[in-house]
C-alpha positions as CSV (number, residue, x, y, z in Angstrom):
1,X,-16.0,36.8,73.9
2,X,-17.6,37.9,77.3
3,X,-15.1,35.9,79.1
4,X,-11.6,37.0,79.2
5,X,-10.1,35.0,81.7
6,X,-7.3,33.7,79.8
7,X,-6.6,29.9,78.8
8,X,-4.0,28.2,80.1
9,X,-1.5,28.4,77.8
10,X,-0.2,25.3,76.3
11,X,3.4,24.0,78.1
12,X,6.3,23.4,75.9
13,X,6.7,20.1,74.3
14,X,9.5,18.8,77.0
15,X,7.7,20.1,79.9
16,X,7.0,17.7,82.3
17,X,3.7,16.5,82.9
18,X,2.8,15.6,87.1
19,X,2.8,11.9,87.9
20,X,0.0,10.6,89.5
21,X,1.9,7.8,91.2
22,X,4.5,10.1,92.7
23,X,1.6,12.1,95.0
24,X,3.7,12.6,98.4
25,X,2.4,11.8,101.6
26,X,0.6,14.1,104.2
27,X,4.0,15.2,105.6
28,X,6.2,15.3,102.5
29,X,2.9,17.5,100.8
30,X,3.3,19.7,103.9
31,X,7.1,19.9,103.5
32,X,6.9,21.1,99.7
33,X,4.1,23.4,100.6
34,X,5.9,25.3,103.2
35,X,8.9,25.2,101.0
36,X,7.5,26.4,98.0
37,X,6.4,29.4,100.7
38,X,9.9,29.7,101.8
39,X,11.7,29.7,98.3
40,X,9.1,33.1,97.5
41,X,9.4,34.8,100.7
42,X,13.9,34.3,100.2
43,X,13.2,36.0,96.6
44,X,11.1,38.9,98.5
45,X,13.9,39.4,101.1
46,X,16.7,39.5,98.4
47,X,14.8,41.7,96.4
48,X,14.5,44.6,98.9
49,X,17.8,44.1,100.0
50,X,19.9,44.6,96.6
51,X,17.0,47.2,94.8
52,X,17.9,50.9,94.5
53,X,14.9,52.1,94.6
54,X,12.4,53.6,97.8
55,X,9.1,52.5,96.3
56,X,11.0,48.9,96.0
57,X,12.7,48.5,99.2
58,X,10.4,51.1,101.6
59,X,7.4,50.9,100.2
60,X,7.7,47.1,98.7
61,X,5.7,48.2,95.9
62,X,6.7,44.8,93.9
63,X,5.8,40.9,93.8
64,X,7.7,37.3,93.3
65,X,6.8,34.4,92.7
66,X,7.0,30.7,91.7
67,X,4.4,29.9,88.4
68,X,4.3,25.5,87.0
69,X,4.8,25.2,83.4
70,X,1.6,26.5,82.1
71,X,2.1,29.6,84.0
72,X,-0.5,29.2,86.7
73,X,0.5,30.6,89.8
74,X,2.2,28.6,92.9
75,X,3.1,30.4,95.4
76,X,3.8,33.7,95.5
77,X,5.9,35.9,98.3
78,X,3.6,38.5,100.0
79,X,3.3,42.0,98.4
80,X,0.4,43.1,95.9
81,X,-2.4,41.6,95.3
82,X,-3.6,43.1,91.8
83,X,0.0,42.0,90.7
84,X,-0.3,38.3,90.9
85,X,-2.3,38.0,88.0
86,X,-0.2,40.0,86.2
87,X,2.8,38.0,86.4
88,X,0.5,35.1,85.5
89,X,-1.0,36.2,82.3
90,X,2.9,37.6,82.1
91,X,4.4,34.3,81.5
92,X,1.4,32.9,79.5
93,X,1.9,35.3,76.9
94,X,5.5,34.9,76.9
95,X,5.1,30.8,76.8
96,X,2.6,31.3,74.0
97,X,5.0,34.3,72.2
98,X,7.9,31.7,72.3
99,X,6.1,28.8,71.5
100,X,7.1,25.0,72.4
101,X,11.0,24.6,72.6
102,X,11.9,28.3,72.4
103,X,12.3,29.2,76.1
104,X,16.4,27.7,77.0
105,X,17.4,27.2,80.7
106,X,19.2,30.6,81.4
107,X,16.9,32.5,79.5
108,X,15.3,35.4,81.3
109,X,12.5,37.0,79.7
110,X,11.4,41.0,79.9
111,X,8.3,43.1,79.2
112,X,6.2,45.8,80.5
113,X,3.6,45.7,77.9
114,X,0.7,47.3,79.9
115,X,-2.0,45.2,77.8
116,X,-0.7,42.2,78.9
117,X,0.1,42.4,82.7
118,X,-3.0,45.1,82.9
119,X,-1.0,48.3,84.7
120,X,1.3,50.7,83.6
121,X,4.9,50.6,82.0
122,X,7.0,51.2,85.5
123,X,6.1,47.5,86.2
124,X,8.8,45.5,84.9
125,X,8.2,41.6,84.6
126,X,11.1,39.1,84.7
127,X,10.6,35.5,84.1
128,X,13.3,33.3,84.6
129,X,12.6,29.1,83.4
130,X,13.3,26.5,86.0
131,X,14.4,23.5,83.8
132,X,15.3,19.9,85.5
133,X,17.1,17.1,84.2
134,X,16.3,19.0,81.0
135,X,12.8,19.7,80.9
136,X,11.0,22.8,81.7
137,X,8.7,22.6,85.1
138,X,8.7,26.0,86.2
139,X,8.9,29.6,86.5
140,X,10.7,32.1,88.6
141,X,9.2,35.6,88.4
142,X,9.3,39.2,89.5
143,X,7.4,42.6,89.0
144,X,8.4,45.3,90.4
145,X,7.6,49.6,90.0
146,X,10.9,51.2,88.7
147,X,10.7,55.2,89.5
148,X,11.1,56.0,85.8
149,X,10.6,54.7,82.4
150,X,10.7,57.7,80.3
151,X,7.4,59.6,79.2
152,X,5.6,62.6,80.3
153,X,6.5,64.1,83.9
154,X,3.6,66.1,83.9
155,X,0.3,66.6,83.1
156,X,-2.5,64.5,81.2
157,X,-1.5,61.5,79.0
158,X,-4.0,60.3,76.7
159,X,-2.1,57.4,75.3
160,X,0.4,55.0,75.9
161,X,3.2,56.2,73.5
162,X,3.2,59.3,76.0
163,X,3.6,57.7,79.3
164,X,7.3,55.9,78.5
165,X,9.5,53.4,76.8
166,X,7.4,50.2,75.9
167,X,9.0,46.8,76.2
168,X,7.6,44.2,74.3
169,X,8.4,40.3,75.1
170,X,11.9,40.3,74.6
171,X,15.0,38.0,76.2
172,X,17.2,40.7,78.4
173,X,19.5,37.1,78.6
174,X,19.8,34.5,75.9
175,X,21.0,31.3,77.6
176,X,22.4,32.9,80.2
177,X,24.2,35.8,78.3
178,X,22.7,39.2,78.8
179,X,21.8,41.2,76.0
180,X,24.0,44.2,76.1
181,X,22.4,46.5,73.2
182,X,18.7,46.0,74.9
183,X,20.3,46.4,78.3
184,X,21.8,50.3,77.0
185,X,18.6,50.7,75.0
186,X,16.6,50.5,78.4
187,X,19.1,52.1,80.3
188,X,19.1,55.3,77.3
189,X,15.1,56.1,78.0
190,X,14.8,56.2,81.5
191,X,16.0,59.7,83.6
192,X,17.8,57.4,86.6
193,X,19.7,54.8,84.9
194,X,21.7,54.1,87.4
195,X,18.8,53.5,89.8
196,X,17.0,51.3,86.2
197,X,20.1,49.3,86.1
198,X,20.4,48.6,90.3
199,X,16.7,47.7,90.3
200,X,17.5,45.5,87.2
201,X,20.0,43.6,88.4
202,X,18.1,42.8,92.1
203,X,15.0,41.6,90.3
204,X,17.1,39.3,88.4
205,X,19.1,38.3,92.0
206,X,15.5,37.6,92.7
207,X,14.4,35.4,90.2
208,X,17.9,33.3,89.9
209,X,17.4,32.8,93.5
210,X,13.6,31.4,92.8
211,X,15.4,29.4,90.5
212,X,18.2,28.1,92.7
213,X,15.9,27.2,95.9
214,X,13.2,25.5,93.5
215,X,15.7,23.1,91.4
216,X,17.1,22.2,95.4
217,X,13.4,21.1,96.0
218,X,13.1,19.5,93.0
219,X,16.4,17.3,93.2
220,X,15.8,16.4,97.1
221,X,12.2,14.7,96.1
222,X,12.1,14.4,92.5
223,X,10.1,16.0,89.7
224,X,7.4,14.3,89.7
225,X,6.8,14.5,93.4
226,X,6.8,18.2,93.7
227,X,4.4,18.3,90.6
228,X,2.1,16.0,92.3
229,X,2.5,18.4,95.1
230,X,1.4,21.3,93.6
231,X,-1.4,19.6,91.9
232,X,-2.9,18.5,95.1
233,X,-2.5,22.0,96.5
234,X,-4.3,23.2,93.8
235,X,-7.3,20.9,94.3
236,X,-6.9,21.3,98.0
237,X,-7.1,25.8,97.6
238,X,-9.9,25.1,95.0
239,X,-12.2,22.6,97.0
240,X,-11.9,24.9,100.3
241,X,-12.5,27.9,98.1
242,X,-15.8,25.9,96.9
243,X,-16.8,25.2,100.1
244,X,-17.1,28.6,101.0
245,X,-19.0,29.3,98.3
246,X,-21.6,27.0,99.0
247,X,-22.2,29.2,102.1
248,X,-23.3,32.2,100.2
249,X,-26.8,31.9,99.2
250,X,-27.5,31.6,95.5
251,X,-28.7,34.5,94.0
252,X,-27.9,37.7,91.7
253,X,-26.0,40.5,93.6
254,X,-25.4,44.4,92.0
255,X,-23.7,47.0,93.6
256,X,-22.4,50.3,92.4
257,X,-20.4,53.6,92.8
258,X,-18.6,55.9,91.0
259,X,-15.3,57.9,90.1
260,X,-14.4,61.4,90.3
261,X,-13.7,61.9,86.7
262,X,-11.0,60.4,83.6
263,X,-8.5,63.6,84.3
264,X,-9.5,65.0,81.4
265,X,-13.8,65.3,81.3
266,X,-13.1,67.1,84.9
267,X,-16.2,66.4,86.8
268,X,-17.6,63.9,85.1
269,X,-18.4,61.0,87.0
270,X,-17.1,57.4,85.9
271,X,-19.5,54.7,86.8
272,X,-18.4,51.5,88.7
273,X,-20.9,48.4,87.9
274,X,-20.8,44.7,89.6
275,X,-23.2,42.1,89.1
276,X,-22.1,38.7,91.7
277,X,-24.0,35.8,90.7
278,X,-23.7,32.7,93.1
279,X,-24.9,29.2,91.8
280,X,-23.6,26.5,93.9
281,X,-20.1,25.8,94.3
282,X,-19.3,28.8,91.6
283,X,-19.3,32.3,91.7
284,X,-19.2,34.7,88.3
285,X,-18.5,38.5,88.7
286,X,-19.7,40.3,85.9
287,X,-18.2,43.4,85.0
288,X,-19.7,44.2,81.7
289,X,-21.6,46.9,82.7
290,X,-18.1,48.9,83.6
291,X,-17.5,52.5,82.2
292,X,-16.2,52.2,78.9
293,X,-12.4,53.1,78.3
294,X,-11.8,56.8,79.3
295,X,-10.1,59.5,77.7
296,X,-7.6,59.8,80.3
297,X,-4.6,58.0,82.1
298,X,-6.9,56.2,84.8
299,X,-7.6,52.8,82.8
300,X,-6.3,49.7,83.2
301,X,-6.2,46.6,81.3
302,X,-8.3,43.5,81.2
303,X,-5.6,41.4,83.5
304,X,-6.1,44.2,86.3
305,X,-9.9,44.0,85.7
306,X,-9.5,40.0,86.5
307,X,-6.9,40.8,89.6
308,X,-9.5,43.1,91.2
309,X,-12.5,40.1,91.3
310,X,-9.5,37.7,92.4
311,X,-8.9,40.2,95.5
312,X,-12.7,40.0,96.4
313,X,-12.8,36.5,95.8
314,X,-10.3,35.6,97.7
315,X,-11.1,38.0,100.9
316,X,-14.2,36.1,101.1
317,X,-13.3,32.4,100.8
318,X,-9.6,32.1,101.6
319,X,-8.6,34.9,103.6
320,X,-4.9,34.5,104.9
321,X,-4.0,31.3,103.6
322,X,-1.0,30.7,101.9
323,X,0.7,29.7,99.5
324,X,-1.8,32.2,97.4
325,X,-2.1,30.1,94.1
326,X,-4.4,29.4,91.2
327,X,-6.9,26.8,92.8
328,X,-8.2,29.6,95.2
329,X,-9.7,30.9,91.8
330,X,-10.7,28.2,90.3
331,X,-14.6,28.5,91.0
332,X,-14.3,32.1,90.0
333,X,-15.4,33.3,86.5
334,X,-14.8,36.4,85.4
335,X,-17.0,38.1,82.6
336,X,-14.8,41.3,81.4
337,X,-16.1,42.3,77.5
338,X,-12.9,44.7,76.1
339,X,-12.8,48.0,76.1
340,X,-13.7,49.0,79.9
341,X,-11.9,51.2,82.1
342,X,-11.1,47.5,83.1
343,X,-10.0,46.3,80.1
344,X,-9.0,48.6,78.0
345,X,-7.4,48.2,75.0
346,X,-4.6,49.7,72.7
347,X,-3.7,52.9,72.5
348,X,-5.6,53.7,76.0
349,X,-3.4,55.7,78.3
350,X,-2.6,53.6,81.4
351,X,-0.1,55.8,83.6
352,X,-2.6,55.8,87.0
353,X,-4.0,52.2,86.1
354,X,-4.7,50.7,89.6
355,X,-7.5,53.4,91.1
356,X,-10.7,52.0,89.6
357,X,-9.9,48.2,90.6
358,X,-9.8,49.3,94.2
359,X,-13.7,50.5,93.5
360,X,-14.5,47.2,92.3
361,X,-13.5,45.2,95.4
362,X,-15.5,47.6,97.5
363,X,-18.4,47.2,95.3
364,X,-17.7,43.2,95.1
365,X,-18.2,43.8,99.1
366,X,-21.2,46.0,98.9
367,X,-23.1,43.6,96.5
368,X,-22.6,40.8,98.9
369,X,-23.4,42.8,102.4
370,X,-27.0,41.6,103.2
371,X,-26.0,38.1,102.5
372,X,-22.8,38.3,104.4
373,X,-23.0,40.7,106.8
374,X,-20.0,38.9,108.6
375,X,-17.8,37.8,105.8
376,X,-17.6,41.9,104.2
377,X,-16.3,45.7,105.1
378,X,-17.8,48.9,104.8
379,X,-16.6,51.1,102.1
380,X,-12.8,51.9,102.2
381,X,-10.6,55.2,100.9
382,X,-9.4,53.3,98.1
383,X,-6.8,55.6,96.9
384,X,-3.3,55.4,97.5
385,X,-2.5,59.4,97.8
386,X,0.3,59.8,95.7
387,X,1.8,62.8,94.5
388,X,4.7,63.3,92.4
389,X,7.0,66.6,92.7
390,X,9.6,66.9,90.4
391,X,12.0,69.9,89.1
392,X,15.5,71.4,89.1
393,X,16.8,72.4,93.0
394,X,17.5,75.0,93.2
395,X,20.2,74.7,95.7
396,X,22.0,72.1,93.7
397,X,20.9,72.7,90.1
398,X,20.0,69.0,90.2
399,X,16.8,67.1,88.5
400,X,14.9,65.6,91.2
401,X,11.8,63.5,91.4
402,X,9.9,63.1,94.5
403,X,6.8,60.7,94.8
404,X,5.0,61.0,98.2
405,X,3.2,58.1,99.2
406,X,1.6,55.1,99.2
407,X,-0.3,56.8,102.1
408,X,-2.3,55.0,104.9
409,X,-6.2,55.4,104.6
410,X,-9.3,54.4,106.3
411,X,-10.8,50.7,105.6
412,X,-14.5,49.9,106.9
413,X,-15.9,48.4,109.6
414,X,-17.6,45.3,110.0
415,X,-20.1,43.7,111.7
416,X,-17.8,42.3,114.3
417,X,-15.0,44.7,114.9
418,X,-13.9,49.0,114.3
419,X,-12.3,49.1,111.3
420,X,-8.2,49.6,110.8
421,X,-7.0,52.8,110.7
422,X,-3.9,54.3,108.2
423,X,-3.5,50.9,106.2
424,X,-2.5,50.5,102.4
425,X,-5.7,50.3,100.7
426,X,-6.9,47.1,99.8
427,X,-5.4,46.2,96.1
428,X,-1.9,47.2,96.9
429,X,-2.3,44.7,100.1
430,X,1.4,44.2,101.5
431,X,3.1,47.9,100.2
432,X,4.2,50.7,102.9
433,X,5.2,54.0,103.6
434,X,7.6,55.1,103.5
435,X,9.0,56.9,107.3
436,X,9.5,60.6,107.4
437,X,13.0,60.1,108.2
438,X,14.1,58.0,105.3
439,X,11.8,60.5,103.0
440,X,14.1,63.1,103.9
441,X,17.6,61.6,104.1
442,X,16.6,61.1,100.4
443,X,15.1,63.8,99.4
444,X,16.5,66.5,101.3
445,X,14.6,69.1,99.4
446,X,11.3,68.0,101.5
447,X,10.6,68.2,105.0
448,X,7.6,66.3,106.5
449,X,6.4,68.5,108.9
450,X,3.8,66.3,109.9
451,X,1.7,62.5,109.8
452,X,-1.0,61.8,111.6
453,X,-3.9,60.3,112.4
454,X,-7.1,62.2,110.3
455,X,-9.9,63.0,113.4
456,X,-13.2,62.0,112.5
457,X,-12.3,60.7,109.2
458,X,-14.2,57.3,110.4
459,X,-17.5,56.6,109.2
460,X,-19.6,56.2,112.4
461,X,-21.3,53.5,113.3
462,X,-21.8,50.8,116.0
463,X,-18.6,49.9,114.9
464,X,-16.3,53.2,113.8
465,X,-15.2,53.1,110.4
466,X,-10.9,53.4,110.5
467,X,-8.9,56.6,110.2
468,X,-7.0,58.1,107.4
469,X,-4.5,59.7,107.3
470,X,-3.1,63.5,107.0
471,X,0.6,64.5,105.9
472,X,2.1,67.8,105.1
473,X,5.2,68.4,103.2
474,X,7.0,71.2,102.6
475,X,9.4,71.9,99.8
476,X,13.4,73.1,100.6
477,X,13.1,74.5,96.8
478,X,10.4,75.6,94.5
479,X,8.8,72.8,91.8
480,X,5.8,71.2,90.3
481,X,3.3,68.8,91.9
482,X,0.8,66.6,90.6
483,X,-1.2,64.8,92.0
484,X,-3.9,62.1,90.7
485,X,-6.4,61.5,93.9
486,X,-9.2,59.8,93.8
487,X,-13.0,59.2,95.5
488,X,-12.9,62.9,96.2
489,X,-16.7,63.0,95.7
490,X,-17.8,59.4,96.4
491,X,-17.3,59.2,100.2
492,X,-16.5,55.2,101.6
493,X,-20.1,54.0,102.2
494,X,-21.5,52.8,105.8
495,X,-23.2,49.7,105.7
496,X,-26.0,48.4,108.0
497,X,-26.7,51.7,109.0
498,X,-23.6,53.0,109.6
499,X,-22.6,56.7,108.2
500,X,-20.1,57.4,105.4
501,X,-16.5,58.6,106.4
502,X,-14.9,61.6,105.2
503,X,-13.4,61.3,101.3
504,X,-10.1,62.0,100.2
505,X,-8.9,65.4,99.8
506,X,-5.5,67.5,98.9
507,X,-4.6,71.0,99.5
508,X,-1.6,73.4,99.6
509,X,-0.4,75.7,101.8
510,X,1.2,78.5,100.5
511,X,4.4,80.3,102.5
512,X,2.7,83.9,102.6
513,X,-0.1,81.8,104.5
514,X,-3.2,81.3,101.5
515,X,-4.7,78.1,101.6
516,X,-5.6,76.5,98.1
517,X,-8.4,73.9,98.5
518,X,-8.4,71.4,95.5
519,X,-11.8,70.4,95.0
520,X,-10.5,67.7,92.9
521,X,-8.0,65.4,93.2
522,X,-6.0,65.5,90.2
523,X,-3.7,68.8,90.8
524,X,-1.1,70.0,88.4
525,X,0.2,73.7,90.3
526,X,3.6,75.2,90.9
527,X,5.5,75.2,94.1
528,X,7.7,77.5,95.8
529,X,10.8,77.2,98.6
530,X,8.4,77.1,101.8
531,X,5.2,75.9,100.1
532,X,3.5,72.9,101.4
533,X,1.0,70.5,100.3
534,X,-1.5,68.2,102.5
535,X,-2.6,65.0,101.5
536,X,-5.7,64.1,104.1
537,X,-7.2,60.3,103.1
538,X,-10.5,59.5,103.5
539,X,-11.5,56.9,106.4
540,X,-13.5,53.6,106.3
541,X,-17.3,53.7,106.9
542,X,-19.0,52.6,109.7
543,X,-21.1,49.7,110.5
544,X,-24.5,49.6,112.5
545,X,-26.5,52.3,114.0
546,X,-23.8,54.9,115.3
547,X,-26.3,55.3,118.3
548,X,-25.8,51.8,119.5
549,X,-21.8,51.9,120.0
550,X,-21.7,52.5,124.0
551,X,-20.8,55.9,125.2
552,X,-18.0,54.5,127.1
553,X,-16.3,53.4,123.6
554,X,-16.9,56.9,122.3
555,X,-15.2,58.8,125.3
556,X,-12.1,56.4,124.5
557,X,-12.0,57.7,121.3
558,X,-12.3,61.1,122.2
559,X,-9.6,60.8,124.5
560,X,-7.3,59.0,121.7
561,X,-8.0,61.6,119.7
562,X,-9.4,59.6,116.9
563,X,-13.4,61.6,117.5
564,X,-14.0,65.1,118.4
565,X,-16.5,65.8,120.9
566,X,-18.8,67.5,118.4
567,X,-18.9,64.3,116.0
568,X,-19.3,62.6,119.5
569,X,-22.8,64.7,120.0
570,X,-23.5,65.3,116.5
571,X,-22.8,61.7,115.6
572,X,-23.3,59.7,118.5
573,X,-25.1,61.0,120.9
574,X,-22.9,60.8,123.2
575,X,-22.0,64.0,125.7
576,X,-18.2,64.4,125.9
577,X,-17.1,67.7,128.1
578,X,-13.3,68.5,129.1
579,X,-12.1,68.5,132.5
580,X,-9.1,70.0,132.6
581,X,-6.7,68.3,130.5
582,X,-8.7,65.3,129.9
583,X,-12.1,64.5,129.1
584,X,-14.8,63.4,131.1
585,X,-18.6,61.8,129.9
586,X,-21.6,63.4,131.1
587,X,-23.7,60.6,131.7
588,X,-27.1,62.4,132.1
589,X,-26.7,64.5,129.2
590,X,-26.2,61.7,126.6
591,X,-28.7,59.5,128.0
592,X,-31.2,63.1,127.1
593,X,-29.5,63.4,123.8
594,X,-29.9,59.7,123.1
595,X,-33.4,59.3,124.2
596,X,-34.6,62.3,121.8
């Protein structure tokens, strides 16, 4: 099939089916919408209160939510996009795995197969059912990026069986008893157990509280009521979603770009290929024309490939409105063949899976820009600049892993507004650094020596592209870093005249003072005691003619620091000259400049 958006999957026999008659009134509806908000945003804060883990409880890199029988999505607590329809397709395999009758109340279900929720095995999916007066209405759900799962530190994997332990559909707790064999089996492959088992146990804090808060809701206004809820908020997301669509003129919409390379063809560009086709009320994204599969660890499955038309989808016709659900998509279709870097399938490695989706939003953007020049962004960084250093310390003789980032980047501009400077790029939506002072309470055998704004990483434009970022680290002991950057080579594109911004870029500072400049992204090198490495992310490009942004906008970003007064002649026009300590604008000058 061309189509892989996945069925519904059919509800177990005792689920309970909506009731028309029970449809609540305006305020009730609004009571159970805001609810249903609450109950996923109480799972979010219990989660990052009880995990072990930095990249759960810093850098939020997880989502929860609330999914109806058929494992359609109703609400879900703010955090990553791409993972939303992941936990989806999650708990429609596992309904369909099961089969009708074989999920009990107390049952919490397990996997991390990568094919099935898209991304790689660190994401571990819980699924807990939400049965009342004995029948099945819902799900309570969490995925969440445990530090290890086994596998290969190191290096380049070029299947799954190297990148870690693989957990098929399995139930961690059988009626509510847990499983202890599968619990010491998982607990066996992973290099942190104790940090495995922690996270463990607050995902399921997070899913029993889901549960808890939804069967509350349910006995204060009934079963069928809430169901009759939901259903009208999916209808009510879907029509809204339809209505923007109707403002997009019909027609047949490509854009493209490209990838560094797989990891392992270096230099070798991947191609990125989107075809939008608006008819009506419906819009199809067509991503057949995708790179195939790659030989390396940057694919992704055919759930991620979905997510990442979701995310443009829903940035253009239901931007900040919550609960996120399954309606919004509705009008989507999605036409993903197998076997693209998209959607790949079995034994494709997966480790770095969530890199190329980013490209496809931008190009989902850039396909759409003449028709809505208002509605889109420039071209943004689209990485998330992580590296991973890892060894023995040599000060304590302990194995240590250290991942640096998600890292802040550049996103574009638009036609109404500069864009936003050092934000998580656009897939991993709600995730954040992690602050220089929790890095090294935790890792004392870093220091972060510096983070800061990158100047003139902004495309320029009428309106300035945002800035990335730049951070140096410097290790307390010597050890190995990789590193798998991205859009190294394929700079974030201005639109409507508006200049490209700076790409990504890493490099490493050695102690005796020689500078190592990675022309690619993907780094494997050893470091010693005094060593540092520098992670600079690309900016967003700008929008318009840069000529036509006033000079008195450019001095204030010369003074902020965020332009140099060469890109502010070279790029603008525009005459900056210092005056002591501050910076003054030469008015006759640029008006020379600007009129030549």
């Amino acid at each position: 099939m061309d189509d892989t958006t996945v069925p519904a999957a059919a509800a177990p026999q005792d689920a309970a089916a909506p009731d028309p008659a029970a449809a609540p009134d305006p305020i009730t509806a609004e009571i159970i919408r805001a609810s249903l908000v609450s109950i996923t945003d109480e799972m979010k804060t219990n989660l990052m209160r009880t995990a072990y883990n930095l990249i759960i409880y810093e850098a939020q890199d997880f989502t929860v939510g609330l999914f109806d029988a058929n494992g359609d999505t109703i609400s879900v607590g703010l955090g990553l996009p791409m993972f939303v329809g992941g936990l989806s397709d999650a708990i429609k395999a596992k309904i369909a795995f099961y089969g009708p009758g074989g999920i009990k109340p107390g049952d919490i279900l397990l996997t991390n197969d990568a094919y099935i929720m898209g991304s790689h095995l660190n994401h571990m999916i819980f699924t807990l059912p939400v049965f009342h007066e004995g029948r099945l209405v819902a799900f309570a759900a969490s995925m969440a990026h445990w530090l290890d799962v086994g596998g290969l530190l190191g290096g380049t994997t070029t299947d799954i069986f190297a990148e870690g332990l693989q957990i098929p559909i399995v139930k961690l707790f059988k009626e509510g008893v847990q499983d202890d064999e599968l619990t010491r089996l998982i607990a066996t492959n992973v290099r942190f157990p104790d940090l495995a088992m922690g996270d463990l146990r607050a995902q399921v804090a997070a899913i029993r509280t889901g549960e808890t808060r939804m069967r509350t809701l349910l006995e204060r206004y009934g079963a069928g009521t809430v169901q009759a809820g939901v259903t009208g908020l999916f209808d009510h997301s879907e029509e809204l979603a339809r209505q923007a669509v109707r403002d997009i003129p019909d027609g047949d919409y490509r854009a493209e770009a490209f990838m560094d390379d797989d990891g392992v063809h270096t230099g070798t560009p991947v191609p990125i290929r989107v075809r939008v086709v608006v008819e009506g009320d419906t819009m199809t994204i067509d991503l057949s024309e995708m790179s195939p599969q790659v030989a390396g660890y940057f694919n992704s499955g055919a759930t991620a490939g979905r997510s990442a038309a979701q995310v443009a989808f829903t940035c253009l016709t239901s931007p900040g409105r919550r609960p996120i659900n399954s309606g919004s998509v509705r009008p989507l279709k999605v036409l993903l063949p197998p076997g693209t870097v998209v959607s790949a399938t079995k034994p494709a490695a997966m480790r770095w899976w969530m890199t190329y989706p980013m490209t496809v939003v931008d190009c989902v953007f850039r396909a759409l820009a003449e028709v809505l020049p208002d509605a889109v962004i420039a071209g943004h960084y689209a990485d998330l600049g992580m590296t991973h250093s890892y060894g023995v310390d040599d000060r304590t003789g302990q194995f240590f892993q250290f991942f640096g980032g998600p890292q802040g980047g550049g996103w574009g501009a638009t036609s109404r507004a500069d864009g936003q400077s050092a934000t998580i790029c656009i897939n991993d939506g709600d995730t954040h650094n992690a602050p220089a002072e929790v890095i090294e309470a935790k890792y004392p055998m870093v220091t972060v020596e510096e983070y800061a704004l990158r100047e003139d990483s902004g495309g320029a434009g009428r309106n300035r592209g945002g800035l990335g970022t730049r951070i140096r680290v410097r290790m307390n002991t010597s050890a190995r870093l990789d590193s798998w950057i991205e859009r190294t080579s394929c700079a974030p594109w201005g639109l409507a005249g508006g200049r490209d911004a700076l790409a990504n870029r890493i490099s490493v500072e050695r102690a005796d003072g020689e500078v190592v400049d990675f022309r690619n992204g993907k780094v494997g090198t050893r470091l010693s005691a005094g060593d540092c490495h520098v992670v600079e992310l690309g900016g967003g490009g700008g929008y318009g003619d840069p000529y036509e942004r006033p000079a008195a906008r450019v001095l204030a970003d010369v003074r902020a620091g965020y332009v140099s007064p060469a890109a502010a002649r070279d790029s603008y026009g525009v005459v900056v000259v210092a005056d002591g300590e501050a910076f003054r604008l030469d008015e006759a000058a640029t008006a020379r400049l600007r009129e030549a």
